[in-house]
Steps between C-alpha positions, in 0.01 A plus 500: 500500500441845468551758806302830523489770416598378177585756226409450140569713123129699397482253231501161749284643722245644270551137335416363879207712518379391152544134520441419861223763610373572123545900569585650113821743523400838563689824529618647798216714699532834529451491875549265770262188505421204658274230303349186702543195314207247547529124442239220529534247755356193396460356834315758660278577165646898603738756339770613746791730462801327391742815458513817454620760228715797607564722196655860442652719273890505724689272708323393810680155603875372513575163513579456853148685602225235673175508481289446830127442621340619776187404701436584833853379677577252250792550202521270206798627270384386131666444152535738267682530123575819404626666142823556485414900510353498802147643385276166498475258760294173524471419861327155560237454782391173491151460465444773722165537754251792495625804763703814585915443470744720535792433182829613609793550281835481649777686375843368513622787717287407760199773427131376392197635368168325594084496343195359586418229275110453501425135319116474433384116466470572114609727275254758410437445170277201649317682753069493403330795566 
């Protein structure tokens, strides 16, 4: 059984990415981003956020960094694979709910850096004017 963080070669992530969440290979961004990755749930009839996509152009993540969630006064720490540069990380939310988070990353010296996380109830792309 695997334990995260787990670390992974660009190739066998991109691979991961490819095969498992059907997102093509794609070149580095040239800043910082974070993409929301959407997955239907069959027994709702709904799309919810299943994980999400932190990508850059440098190292942001070691292998013993953690991944956290935040709502209100409640902490969930969450899975997360991460290339073995340290640039793009997949961090897995688990069918995720619509509202405001806070995603901290935890540094293994102790320091963190924290964002608000807004999850609508669909992706935009969907939205009807």
């Amino acid at each position: 059984m695997a334990t995260f963080p787990l670390t992974l070669d660009s190739v066998a992530l991109d691979n991961f990415l490819f095969n498992i969440l059907s997102l093509p290979s794609r070149p580095s961004p040239k800043v910082p981003e974070i993409a929301r990755l959407w997955s239907w749930d069959p027994t709702n009839n709904q799309v919810v956020l299943s994980a999400l996509l932190l990508d850059g152009p440098e190292s942001l993540i070691t292998t013993s960094d953690q991944f956290a969630l935040l709502q209100g006064n409640r902490m969930s720490v969450l899975p997360s694979l991460s290339d073995a540069l340290g640039a793009r990380a997949l961090v897995i939310t688990n069918s995720l709910p619509p509202g405001n988070y806070q995603l901290r990353l935890t540094k293994s010296d102790g320091s963190s850096a924290t964002l608000s996380l807004m999850v609508p109830s669909r992706p935009a792309i969907l939205e009807v004017n």
